[in-house]
C-alpha positions as CSV (number, residue, x, y, z in Angstrom):
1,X,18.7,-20.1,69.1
2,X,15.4,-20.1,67.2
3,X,15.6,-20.6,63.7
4,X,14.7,-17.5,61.6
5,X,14.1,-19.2,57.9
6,X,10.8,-20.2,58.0
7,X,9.1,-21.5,54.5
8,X,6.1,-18.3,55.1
9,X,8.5,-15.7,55.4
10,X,9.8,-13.0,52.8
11,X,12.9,-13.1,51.1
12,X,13.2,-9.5,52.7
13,X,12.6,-11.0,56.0
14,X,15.1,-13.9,55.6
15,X,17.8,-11.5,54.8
16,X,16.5,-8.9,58.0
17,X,17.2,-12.3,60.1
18,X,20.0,-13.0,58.9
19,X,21.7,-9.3,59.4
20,X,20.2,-9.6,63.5
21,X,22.2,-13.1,63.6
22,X,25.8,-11.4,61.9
23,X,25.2,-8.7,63.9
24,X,24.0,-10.4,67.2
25,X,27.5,-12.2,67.3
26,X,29.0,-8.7,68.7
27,X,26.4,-7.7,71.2
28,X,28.5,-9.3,74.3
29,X,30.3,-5.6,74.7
30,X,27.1,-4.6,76.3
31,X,26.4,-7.9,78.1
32,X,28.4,-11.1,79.9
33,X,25.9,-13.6,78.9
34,X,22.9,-12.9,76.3
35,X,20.6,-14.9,74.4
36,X,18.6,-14.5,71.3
37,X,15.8,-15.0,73.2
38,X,16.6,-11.5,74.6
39,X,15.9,-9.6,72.0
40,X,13.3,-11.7,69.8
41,X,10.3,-10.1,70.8
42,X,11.9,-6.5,70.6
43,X,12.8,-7.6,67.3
44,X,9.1,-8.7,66.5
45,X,7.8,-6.2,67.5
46,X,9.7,-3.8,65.5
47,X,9.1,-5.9,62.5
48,X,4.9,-5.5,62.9
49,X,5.2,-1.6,63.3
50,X,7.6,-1.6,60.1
51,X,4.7,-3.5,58.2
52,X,1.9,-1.3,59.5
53,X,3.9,1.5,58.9
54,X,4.7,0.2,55.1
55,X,1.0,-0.2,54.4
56,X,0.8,3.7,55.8
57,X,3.0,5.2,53.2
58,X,2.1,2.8,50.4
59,X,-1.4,4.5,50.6
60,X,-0.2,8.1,51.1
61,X,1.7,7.6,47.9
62,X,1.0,9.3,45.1
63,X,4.1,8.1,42.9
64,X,4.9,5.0,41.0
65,X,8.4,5.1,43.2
66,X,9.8,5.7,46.7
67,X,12.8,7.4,47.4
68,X,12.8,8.3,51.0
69,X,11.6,6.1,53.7
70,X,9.2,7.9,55.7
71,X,10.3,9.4,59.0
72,X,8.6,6.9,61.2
73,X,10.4,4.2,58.9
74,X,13.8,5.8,59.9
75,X,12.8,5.7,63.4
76,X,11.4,2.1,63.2
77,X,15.7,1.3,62.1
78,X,16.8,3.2,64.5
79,X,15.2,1.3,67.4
80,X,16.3,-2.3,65.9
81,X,19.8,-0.9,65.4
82,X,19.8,0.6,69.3
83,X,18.1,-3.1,70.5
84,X,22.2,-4.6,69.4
85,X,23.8,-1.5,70.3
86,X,27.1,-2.5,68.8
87,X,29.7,-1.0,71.2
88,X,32.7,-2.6,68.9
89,X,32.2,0.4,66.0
90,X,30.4,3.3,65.0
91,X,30.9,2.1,62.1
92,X,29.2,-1.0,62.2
93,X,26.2,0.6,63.7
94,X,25.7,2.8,60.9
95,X,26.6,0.3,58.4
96,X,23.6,-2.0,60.1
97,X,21.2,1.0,59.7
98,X,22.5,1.5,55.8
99,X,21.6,-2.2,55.1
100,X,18.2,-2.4,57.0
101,X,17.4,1.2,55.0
102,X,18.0,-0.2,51.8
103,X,15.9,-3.3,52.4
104,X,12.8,-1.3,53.9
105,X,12.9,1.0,51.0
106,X,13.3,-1.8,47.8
107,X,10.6,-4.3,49.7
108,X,8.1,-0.7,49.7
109,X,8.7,-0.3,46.4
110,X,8.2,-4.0,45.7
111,X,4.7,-3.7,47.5
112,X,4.0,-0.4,45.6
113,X,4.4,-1.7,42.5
114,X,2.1,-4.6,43.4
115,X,-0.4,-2.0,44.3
116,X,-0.2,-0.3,40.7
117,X,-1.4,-3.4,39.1
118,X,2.0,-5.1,38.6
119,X,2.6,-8.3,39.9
120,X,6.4,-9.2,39.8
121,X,7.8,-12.7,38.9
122,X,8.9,-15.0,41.0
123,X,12.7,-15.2,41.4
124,X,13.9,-17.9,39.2
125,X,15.3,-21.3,41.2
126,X,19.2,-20.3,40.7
127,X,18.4,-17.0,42.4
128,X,16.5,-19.1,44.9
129,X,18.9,-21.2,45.4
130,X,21.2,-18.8,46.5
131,X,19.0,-17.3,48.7
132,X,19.2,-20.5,50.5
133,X,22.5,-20.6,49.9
134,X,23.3,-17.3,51.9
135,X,20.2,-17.6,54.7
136,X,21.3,-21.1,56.2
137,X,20.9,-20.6,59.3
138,X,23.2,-21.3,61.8
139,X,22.5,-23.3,64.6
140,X,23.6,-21.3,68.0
141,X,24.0,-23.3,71.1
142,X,20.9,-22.0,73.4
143,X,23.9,-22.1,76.3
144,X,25.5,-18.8,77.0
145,X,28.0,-17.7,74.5
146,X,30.9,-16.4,76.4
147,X,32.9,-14.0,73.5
148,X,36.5,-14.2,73.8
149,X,39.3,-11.7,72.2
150,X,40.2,-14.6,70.4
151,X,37.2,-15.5,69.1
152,X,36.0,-11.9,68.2
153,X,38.5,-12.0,65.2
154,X,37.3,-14.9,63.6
155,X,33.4,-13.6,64.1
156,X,35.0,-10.0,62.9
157,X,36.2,-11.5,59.5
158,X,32.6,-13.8,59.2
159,X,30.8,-10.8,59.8
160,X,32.8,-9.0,57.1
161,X,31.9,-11.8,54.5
162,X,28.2,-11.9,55.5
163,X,27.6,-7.8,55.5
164,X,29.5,-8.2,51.2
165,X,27.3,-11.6,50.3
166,X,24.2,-9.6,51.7
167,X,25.1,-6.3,49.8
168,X,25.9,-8.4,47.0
169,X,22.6,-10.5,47.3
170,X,20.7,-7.6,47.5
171,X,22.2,-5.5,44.6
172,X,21.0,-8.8,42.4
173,X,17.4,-8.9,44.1
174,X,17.4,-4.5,43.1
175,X,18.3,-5.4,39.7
176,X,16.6,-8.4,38.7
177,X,13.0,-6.6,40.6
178,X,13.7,-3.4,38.4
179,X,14.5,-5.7,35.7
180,X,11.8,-7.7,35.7
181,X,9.2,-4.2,36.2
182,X,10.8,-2.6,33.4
183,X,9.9,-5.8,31.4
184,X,6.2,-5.6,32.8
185,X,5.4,-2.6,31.8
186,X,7.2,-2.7,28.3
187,X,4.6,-5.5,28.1
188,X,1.7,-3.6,29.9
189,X,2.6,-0.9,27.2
190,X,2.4,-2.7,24.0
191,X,-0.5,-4.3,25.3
192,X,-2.3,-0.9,25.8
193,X,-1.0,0.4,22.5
194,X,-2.5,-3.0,20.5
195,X,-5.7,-2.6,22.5
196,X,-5.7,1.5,21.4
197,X,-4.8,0.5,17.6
198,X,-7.4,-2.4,17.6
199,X,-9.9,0.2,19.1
200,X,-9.1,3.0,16.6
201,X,-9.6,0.4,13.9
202,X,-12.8,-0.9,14.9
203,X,-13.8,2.5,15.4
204,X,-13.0,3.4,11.7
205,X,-14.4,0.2,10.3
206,X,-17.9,1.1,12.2
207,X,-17.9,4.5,10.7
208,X,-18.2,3.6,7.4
209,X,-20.6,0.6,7.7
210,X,-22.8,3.1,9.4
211,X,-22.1,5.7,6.9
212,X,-22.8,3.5,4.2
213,X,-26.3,2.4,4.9
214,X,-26.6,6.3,5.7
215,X,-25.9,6.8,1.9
216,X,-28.3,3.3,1.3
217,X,-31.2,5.3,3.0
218,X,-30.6,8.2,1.0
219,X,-30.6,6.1,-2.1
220,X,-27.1,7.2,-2.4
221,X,-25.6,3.8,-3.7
222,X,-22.4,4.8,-5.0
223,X,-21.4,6.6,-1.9
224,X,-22.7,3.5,0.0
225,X,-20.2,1.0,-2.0
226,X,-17.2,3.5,-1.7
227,X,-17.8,3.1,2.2
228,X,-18.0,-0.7,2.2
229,X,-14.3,-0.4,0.0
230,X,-13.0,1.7,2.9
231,X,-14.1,-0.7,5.3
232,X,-11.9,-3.9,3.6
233,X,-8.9,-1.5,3.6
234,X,-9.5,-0.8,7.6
235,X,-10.3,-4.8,8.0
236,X,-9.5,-6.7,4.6
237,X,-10.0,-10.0,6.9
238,X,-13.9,-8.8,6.2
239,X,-13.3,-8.6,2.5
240,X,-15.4,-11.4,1.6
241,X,-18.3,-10.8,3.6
242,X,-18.0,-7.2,2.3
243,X,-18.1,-7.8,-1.1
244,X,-21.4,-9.6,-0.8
245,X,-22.8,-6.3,0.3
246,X,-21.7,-4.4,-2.4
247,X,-23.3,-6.5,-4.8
248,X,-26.1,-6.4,-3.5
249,X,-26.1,-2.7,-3.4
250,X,-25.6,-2.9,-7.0
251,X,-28.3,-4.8,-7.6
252,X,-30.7,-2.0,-5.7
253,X,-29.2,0.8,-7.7
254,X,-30.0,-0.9,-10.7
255,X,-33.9,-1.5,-9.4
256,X,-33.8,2.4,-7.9
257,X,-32.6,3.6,-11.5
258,X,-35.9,2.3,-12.9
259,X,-38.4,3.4,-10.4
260,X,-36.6,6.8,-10.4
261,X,-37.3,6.8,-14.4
262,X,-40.9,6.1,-13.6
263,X,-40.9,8.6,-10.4
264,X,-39.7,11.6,-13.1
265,X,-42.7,11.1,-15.6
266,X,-45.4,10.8,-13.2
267,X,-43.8,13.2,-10.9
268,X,-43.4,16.2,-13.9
269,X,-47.3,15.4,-15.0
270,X,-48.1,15.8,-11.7
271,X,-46.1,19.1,-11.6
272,X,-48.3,20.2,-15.0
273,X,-51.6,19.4,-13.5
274,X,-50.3,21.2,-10.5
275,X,-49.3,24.4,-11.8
276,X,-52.6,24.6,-14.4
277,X,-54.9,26.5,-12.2
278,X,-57.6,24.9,-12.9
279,X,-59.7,22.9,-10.0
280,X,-59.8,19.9,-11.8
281,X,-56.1,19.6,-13.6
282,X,-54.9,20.4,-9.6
283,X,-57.2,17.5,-8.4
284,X,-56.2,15.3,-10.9
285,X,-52.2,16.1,-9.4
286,X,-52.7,14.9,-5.9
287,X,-53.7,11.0,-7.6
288,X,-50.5,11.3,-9.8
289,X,-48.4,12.7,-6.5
290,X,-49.9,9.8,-4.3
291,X,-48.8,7.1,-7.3
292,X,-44.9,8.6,-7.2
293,X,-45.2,8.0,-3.8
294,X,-45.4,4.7,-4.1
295,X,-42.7,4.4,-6.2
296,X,-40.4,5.4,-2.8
297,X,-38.3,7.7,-4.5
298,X,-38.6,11.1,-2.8
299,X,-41.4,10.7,-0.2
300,X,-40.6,14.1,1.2
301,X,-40.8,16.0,-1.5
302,X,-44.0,14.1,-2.7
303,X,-45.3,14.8,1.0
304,X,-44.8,18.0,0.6
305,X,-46.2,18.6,-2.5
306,X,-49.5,16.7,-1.7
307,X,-49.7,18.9,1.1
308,X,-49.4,21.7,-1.5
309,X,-51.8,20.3,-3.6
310,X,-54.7,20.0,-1.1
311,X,-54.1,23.0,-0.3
312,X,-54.1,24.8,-3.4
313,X,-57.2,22.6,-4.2
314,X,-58.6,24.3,-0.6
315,X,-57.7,27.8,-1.7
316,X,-59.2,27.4,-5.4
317,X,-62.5,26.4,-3.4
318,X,-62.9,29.2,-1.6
319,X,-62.0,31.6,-4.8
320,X,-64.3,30.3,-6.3
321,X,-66.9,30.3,-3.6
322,X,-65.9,34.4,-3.3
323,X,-65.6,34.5,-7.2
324,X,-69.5,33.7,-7.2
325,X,-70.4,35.4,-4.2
326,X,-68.8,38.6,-5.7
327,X,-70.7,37.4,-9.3
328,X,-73.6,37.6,-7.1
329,X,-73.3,40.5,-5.0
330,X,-72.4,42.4,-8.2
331,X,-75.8,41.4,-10.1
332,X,-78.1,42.2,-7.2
333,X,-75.6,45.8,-6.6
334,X,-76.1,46.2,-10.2
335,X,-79.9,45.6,-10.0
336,X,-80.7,47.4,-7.1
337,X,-78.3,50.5,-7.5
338,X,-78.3,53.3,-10.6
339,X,-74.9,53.2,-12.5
340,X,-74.1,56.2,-11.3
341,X,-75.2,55.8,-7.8
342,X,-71.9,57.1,-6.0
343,X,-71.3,59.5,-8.3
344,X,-75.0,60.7,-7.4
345,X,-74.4,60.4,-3.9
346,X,-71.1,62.5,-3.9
347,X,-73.0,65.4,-5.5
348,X,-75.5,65.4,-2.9
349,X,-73.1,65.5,-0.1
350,X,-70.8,67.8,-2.0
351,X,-73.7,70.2,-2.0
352,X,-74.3,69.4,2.1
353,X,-77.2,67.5,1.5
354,X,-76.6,64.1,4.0
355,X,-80.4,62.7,4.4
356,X,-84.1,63.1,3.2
357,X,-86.8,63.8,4.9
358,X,-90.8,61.4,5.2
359,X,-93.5,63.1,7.2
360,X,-96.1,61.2,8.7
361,X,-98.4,60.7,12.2
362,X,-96.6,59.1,15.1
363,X,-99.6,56.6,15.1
364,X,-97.8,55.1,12.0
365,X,-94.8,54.3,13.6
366,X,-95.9,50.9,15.4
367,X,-97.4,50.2,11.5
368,X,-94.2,51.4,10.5
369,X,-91.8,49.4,12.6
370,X,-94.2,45.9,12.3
371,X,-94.0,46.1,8.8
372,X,-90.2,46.7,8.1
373,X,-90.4,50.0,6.9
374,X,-92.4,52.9,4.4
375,X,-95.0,51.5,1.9
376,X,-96.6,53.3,-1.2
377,X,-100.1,53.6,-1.0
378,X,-100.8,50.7,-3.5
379,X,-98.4,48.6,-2.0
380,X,-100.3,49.4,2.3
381,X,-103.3,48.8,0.1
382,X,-102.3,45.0,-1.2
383,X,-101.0,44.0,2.5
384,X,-103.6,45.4,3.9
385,X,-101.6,47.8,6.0
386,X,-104.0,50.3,8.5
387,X,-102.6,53.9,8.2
388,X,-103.3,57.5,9.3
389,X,-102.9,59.1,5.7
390,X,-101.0,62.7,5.8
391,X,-102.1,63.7,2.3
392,X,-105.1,64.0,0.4
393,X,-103.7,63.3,-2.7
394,X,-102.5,60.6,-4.6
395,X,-100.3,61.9,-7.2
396,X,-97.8,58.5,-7.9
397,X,-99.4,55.7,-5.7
398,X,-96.8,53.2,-6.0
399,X,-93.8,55.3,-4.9
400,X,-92.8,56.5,-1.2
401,X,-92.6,60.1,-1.4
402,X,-90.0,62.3,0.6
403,X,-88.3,65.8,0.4
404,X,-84.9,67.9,1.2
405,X,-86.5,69.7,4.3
406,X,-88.0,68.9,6.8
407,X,-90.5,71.8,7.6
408,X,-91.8,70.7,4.7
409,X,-94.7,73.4,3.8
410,X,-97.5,70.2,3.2
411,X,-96.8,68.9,7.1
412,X,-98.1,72.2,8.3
413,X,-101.5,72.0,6.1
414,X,-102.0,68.7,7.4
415,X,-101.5,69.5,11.1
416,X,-104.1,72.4,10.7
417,X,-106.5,70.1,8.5
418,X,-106.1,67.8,11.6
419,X,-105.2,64.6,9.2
420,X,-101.5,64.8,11.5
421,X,-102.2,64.9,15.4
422,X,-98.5,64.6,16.5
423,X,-95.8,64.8,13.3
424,X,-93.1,62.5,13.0
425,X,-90.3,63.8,10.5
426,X,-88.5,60.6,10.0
427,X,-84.7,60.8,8.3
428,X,-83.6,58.6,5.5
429,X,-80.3,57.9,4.4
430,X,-79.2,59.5,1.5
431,X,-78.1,55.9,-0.2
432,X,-81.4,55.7,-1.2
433,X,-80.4,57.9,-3.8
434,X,-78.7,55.2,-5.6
435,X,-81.3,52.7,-5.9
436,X,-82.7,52.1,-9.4
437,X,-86.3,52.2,-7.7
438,X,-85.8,55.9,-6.8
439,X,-86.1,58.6,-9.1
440,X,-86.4,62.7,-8.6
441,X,-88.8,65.7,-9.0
442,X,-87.7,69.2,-9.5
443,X,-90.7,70.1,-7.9
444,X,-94.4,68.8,-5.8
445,X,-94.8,65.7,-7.9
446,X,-98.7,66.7,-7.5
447,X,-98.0,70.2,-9.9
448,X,-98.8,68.6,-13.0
449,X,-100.8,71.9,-14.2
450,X,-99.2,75.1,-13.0
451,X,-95.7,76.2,-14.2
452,X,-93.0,75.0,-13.7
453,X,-94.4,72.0,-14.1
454,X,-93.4,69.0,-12.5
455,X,-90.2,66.6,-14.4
456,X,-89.6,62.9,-13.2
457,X,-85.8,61.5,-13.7
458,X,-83.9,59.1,-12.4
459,X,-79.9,60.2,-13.1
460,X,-77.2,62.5,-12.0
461,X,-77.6,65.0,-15.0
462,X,-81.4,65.3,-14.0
463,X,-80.8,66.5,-10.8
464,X,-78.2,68.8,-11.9
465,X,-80.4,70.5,-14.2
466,X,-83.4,70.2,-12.8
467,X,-82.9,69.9,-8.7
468,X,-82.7,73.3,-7.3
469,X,-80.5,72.2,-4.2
470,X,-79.4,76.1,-3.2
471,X,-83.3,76.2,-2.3
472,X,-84.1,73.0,-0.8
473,X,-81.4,73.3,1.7
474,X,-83.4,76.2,2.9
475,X,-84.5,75.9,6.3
476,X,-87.9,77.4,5.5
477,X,-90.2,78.6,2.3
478,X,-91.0,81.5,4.2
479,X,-88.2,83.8,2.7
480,X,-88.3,82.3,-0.8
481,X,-89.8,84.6,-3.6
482,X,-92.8,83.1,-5.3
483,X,-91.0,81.9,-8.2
484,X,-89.0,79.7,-6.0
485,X,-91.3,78.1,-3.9
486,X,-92.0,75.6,-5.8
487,X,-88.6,74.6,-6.5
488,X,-88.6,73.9,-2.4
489,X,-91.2,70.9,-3.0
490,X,-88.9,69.0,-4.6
491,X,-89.0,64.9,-4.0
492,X,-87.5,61.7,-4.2
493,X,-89.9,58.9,-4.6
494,X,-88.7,55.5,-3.6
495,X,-91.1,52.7,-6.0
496,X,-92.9,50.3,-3.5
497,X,-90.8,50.4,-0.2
498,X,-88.2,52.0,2.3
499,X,-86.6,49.4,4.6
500,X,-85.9,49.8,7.8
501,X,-82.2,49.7,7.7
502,X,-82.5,53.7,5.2
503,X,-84.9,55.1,8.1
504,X,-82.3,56.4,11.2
505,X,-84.5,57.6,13.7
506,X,-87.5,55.5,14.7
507,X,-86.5,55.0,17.7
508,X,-85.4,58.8,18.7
C-alpha cells in the first residue's frame, strides 16, 4: 500500500489518510480481495474538489468563523464515506462522516483565519511529535488481504483505538489553533490600541506646536509659551528641546514690548494729525503711519489707516477744489446778479410777467447770431458792428433797450417810417432781470420832458412803485386812457450786451 505521510502534506491531510487506512481495514464486506490502489484515485479526487470547494466558501464568507460546512462540502464527505461503504455498521459510517466533518470545518477555519491577516504558529515539536507519533504509517502488504472472522476482532479493537487517538489528537489541534488565535489577536489588539494612543498623542502634541506659532504670529507670546508647556505634558521626552523654544519666545516678547511702546507714540501722533482736518496735519499722518509700520506691530490696522489717510487727503482736495470753485462762482454770481435778483424775479412772475420783449429788422439777425447776441449802440459802434437801426433816437446809447409787450407801439412807427422792412420781436429771458447791468423805466426812457417823466432804478422797490405791470401786460395801447399810455412804454435796459444764451427764439 502507498504511503500516505508525505513531508508536503497537511497535518489535516495526514490525519484524512490515516482515517481511509483504519477505515479501509473493514471494506472486505463489500469485496473478496481489494487493494488501496482501488480507491486512491477516488480518494484524490475527492480531496481536490474539497480544496476547490474550500477556496469557494472561504471567499463567500463574510464572517471571521465557520460554523456549517457548505452543502457541497457535505456532499464532498458523503462520497468519500460511500467510496468504503462500511457494511460492518451504521454506526461506523456515520462516525467516519462525523470525523471527516469536523476536520473540513477546523482546517476552513484555519485557512479563514489566514485570510483575515492572521498567520497561526507553527505547532510546537511535542505536538509534532505526536503527530508522528499517531500518523506512522503502516506498511500493508500490496498482496490481497484476505479478512477473516478472526482477524476482524483484533482490526475491530485497533480501529477503536485509532478513531479515540484521532478524536483525541484533534480536540488538541482545535484547542491549541483557537488558542493560539485568541493569543493573536489579543496581540493584534494591543498593538492597534498602542498605535491609536501613540496617534492621538502625536495628534495633540501637533496641535499645540501649531497653535503656538499661531499665537507667535499674532504677537501673542504668552499664549504661545502656554502651548509649548502643553506640549512637554503630551511628550515630556521633548522637554528639552521645548524649553529652548520658550526662551526664545521670551526673548521676542521682551523686543515686541519695546517696539510696541514706540508703535503707541508714533501711532496716537499719527491719529492727531489724522483727525485735525487740516490738509497738511493729515499729510503729515500718512509719514508717521508708514514709520509704525515699520515697527511691525499692527500692519493691518496701519494698512488701513494709510488707506484712510490718502483718502481723506483725496477728499480734502477736492473740498477744497469745490470750496474755491463755489468762492468763485459766488463772486462772479455776486458781481453779475442784483442782491435781490430772485426776489425780483419772483415778483415778475408772480405778476405773470415770464419774458421781455427787443424789436428789431430780421436783417439783424445774421449780425445778431455772428456776434453772440444784442449790442448797445456805443458798444456796435466800437466793434464796428453793421446794423439796420429801428429807432431814431438815442436816448441811453450804452444800454440794450427792451419792453413788457410785444406790440410795442414804436415797432409800428418804424414799420410805416420804413426803417423795419420785416419785424422780428425777439424774447428774452426774464433772468436778465437779475443782472446788476440791467436797470428799469417806468416809462419810454426817451420822455425826459413830458409828464410823467421818465425814473431809472435798478431794485425791487423801484419796480414796485414805479412799474405799472397791470398795464404792461396789456396786449395792446389801443384801449389804454391817455394817462396810461405812457406807463405801457416801460423798459428794461441791459448796459452793453444781451448774450445769446437770454435770447430764446432766434431760431423760430
Amino acid at each position: 500500500m502507498p504511503t500516505l505521510n508525505r513531508p508536503s502534506m497537511s497535518i489535516f491531510s495526514k490525519i484524512r489518510n490515516r482515517i481511509v487506512h483504519i477505515f479501509i481495514n473493514l471494506i472486505g464486506e463489500k469485496k473478496e480481495y481489494i487493494t488501496y490502489s482501488d480507491i486512491e484515485d477516488d480518494i484524490a479526487e475527492i480531496s481536490k474538489q474539497q480544496l476547490s470547494e474550500r477556496k469557494s466558501v472561504i471567499e463567500k464568507n463574510e464572517n471571521s468563523f465557520i460554523n456549517d460546512l457548505s452543502e457541497n462540502q457535505i456532499e464532498l464527505i458523503e462520497k468519500k464515506s460511500k467510496i468504503l461503504d462500511i457494511r460492518n455498521s451504521q454506526n461506523d459510517f456515520e462516525k467516519f462522516k462525523e470525523i471527516n466533518y469536523e476536520i473540513e470545518r477546523l482546517e476552513t477555519n484555519i485557512i479563514l483565519q489566514s485570510k483575515i491577516k492572521f498567520t497561526p504558529t507553527k505547532i510546537d515539536n511535542e505536538l509534532i511529535n505526536l503527530l508522528s507519533a499517531q500518523l506512522i504509517e503502516e506498511k500493508f502488504d500490496r498482496k490481497i488481504l484476505e479478512i477473516k472472522s478472526d482477524k476482524r476482532l483484533k482490526f475491530e479493537e485497533e480501529r477503536k483505538t485509532d478513531i479515540e487517538k484521532i478524536r483525541i489528537l484533534k480536540n488538541d489541534i482545535l484547542k491549541f489553533s483557537l488558542t493560539k488565535i485568541h493569543q493573536k489577536r489579543e496581540e493584534e489588539k494591543k498593538e492597534k490600541e498602542r498605535i491609536e494612543r501613540e496617534r492621538i498623542i502625536n495628534e495633540q502634541f501637533k496641535i499645540h506646536i501649531e497653535n503656538s506659532q499661531k499665537h507667535l504670529t499674532l504677537n501673542n507670546y504668552e499664549q504661545a509659551q502656554q502651548e509649548l508647556l502643553n506640549a512637554i505634558k503630551i511628550k515630556p521626552e521633548k522637554e528639552k528641546e521645548l524649553i529652548g523654544l520658550i526662551t526664545e519666545i521670551g526673548t521676542k516678547k521682551q523686543e515686541f514690548n519695546k517696539r510696541l511702546a514706540q508703535f503707541n507714540v508714533i501711532f496716537n501722533n499719527a491719529e492727531d494729525s489724522f483727525h485735525s482736518g487740516y490738509l497738511e496735519q493729515v499729510e503729515q499722518a500718512i509719514f508717521l503711519y508708514r514709520k509704525a509700520l515699520k515697527l511691525n506691530i499692527d500692519n493691518l490696522k496701519c494698512e488701513r489707516r494709510i488707506s484712510d489717510v490718502n483718502y481723506k487727503i483725496q477728499r480734502l482736495k477736492e473740498l477744497e477744489v469745490e470750496r474755491i470753485k463755489k468762492e468763485k462762482e459766488e463772486k462772479e454770481r455776486k458781481e453779475k446778479y442784483k442782491d435781490d435778483a430772485e426776489a425780483i424775479m419772483n415778483y415778475f412772475k408772480q405778476n405773470g410777467i415770464y419774458k421781455f420783449y427787443h424789436y428789431t429788422d430780421t436783417r439783424n439777425i445774421n449780425s445778431i447770431l455772428q456776434n453772440s447776441g444784442l449790442y448797445s449802440l456805443n458798444e456796435m459802434e466800437k466793434k464796428h458792428i453793421d446794423f439796420t437801426q429801428g429807432s431814431e433816437t438815442r436816448e441811453e446809447p450804452d444800454y440794450v433797450r427792451m419792453s413788457y409787450t410785444k406790440n410795442h407801439p414804436l415797432m409800428y412807427v418804424s414799420k410805416n417810417s420804413g426803417r423795419i422792412i420785416n419785424a422780428k420781436v425777439l424774447e428774452v429771458d426774464i433772468e436778465i432781470a437779475g443782472l446788476r447791468k440791467t436797470k428799469f423805466t417806468n416809462v419810454n426812457a426817451a420822455r425826459t420832458a413830458t409828464y410823467p417823466t421818465v425814473k431809472f432804478g435798478t431794485d425791487l422797490n423801484f419796480i414796485q412803485e414805479n412799474v405799472k405791470l397791470d398795464i404792461v401786460k396789456q396786449p395792446n395801447h389801443f384801449n389804454l386812457n391817455e394817462d396810461d399810455k405812457p406807463y405801457y412804454q416801460a423798459e428794461i435796459m441791459v448796459k452793453d450786451h444781451v448774450e445769446l444764451e437770454y435770447i430764446k427764439n432766434l431760431n423760430d
